[in-house]
C-alpha positions as CSV (number, residue, x, y, z in Angstrom):
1,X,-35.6,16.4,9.9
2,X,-36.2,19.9,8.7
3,X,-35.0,22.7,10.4
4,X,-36.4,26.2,10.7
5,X,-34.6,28.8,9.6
6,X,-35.1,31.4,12.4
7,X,-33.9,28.2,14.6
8,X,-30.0,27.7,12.4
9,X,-29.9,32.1,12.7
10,X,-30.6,31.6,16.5
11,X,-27.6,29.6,16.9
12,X,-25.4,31.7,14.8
13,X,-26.4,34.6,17.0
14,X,-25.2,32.9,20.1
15,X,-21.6,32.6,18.3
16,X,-20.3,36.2,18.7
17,X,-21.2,35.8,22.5
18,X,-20.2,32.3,23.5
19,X,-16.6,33.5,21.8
20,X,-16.4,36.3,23.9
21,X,-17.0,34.5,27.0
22,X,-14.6,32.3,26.1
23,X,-12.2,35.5,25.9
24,X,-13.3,36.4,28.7
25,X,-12.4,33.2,30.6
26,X,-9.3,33.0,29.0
27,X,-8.0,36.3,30.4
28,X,-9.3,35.7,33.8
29,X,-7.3,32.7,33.8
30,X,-4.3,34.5,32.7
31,X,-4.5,37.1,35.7
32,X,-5.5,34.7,38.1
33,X,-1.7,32.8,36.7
34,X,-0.3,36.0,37.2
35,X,-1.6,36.4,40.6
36,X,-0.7,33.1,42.1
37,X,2.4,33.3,40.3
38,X,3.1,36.4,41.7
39,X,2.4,35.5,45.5
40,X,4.5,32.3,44.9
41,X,7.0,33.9,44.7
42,X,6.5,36.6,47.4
43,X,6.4,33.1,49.5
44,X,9.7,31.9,47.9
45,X,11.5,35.4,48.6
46,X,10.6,35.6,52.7
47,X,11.8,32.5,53.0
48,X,14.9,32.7,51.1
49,X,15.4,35.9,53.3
50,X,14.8,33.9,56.7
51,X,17.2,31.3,55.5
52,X,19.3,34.2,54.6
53,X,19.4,35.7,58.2
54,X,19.6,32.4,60.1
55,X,22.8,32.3,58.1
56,X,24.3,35.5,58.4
57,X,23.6,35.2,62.5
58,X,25.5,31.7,62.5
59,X,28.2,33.8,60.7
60,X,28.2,35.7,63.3
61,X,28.7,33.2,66.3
């Protein structure tokens, strides 16, 4: 099979963009770890602070 030559600098084009949306992909993934991370934790924390008030009113008593 012979391949044309405007058809191998076609695909060698598409390079420079197909590696910036995979840059693009990976830093969305990073903030949307950051994100979830972030509101994991927010969870963790108001519930550690309930448990933390349930505990300090049983002191209390």
């Amino acid at each position: 099979m012979d391949m044309d030559m405007s058809t191998g600098l076609g695909v060698f084009a598409l390079l420079p963009l197909l590696m910036m949306l995979v840059n693009l992909a990976l830093i969305a993934g990073a903030v949307w770890f950051a994100i979830a991370l972030i509101r994991s934790q927010k969870e963790r924390n108001e519930l550690l602070r309930r448990i933390a008030e349930k505990m300090d009113r049983k002191d209390l008593l």
